[in-house]
C-alpha positions as CSV (number, residue, x, y, z in Angstrom):
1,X,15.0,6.2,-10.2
2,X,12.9,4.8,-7.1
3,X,9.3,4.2,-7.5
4,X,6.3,4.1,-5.2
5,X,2.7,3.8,-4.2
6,X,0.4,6.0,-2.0
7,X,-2.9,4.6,-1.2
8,X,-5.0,7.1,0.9
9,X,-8.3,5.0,2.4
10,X,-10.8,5.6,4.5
11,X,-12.7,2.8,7.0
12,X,-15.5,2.9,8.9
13,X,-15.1,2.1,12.6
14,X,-16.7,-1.3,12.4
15,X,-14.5,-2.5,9.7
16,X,-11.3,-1.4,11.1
17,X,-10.1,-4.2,13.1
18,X,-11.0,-6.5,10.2
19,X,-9.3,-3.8,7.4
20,X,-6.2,-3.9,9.0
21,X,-5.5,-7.9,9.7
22,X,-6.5,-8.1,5.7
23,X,-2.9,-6.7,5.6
24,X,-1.1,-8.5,7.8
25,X,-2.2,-11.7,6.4
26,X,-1.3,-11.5,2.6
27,X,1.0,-13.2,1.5
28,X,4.2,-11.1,0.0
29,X,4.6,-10.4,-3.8
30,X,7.5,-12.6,-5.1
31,X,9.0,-10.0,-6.2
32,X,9.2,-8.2,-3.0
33,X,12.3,-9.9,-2.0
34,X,14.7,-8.1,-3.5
35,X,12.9,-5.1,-5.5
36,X,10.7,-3.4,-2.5
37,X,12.4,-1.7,-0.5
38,X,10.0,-0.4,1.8
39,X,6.2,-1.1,2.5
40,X,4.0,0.1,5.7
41,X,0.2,0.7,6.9
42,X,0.0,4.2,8.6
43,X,-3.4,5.3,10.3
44,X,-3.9,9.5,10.8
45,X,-3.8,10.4,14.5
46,X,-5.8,13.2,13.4
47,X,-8.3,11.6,11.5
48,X,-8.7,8.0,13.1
49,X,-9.8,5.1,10.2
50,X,-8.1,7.0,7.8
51,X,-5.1,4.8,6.2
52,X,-2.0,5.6,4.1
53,X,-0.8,2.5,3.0
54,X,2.7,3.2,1.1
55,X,5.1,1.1,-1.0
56,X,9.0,1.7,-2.4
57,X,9.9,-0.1,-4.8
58,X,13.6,-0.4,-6.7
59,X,12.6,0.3,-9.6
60,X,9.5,1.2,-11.7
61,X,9.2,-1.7,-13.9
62,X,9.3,-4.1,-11.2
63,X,6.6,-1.5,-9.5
64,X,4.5,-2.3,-12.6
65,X,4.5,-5.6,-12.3
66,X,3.5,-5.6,-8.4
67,X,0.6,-3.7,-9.3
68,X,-0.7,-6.0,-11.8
69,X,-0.2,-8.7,-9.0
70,X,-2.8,-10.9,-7.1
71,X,-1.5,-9.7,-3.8
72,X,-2.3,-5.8,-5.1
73,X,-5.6,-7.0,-6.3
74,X,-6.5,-8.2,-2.8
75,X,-5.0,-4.7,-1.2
76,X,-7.4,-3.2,-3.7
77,X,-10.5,-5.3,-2.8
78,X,-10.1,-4.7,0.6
79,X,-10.3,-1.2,0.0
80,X,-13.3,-1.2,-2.3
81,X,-15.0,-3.6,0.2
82,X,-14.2,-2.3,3.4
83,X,-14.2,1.3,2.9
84,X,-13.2,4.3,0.5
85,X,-10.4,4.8,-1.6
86,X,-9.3,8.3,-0.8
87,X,-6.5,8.8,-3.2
88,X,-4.0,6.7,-4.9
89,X,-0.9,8.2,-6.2
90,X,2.5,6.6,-8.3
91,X,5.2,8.4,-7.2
92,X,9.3,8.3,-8.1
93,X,12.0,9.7,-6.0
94,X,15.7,10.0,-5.4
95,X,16.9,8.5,-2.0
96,X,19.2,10.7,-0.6
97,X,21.7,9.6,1.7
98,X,23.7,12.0,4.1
């Protein structure tokens, strides 16, 4: 079974621009290659400077080991620094193809 991340954040206005280039410039999780599957930074239309960020992973076990990675830290810090963590949920799905 697939495995995921939800991290819900909010960011004040004046933090915004620097919040979102914190993502665009870390460097990927080795592991990413061939285990993520999917990984994205959403913003609310209806609630601007609010964030999902969201992660896929192959597998749990690989998840897991992401999460105990430097690039996950940074994610995190950047959170905690910048703003408010919202909510943060582990998820697992099926991918269902038609």
């Amino acid at each position: 079974m697939r495995a995921g991340i939800e991290m819900l954040s909010e960011i004040p206005p004046e933090k915004r621009q620097e919040f979102i280039q914190s993502f665009k410039i870390l460097p990927h999780f080795e592991g990413c290659k061939n285990n993520c599957i999917f990984y994205r930074l959403f913003e609310d239309i209806g609630e601007v400077n609010r964030f999902l960020w969201v992660e896929h992973w192959s597998d749990k076990s690989v998840m897991e080991k992401y999460l105990q990675s430097d690039r996950f830290k940074t994610i995190q810090g950047a959170v905690d620094t910048m703003g408010e963590l919202i909510r943060f949920n582990r998820i697992q799905f099926e991918e269902i193809v038609n």
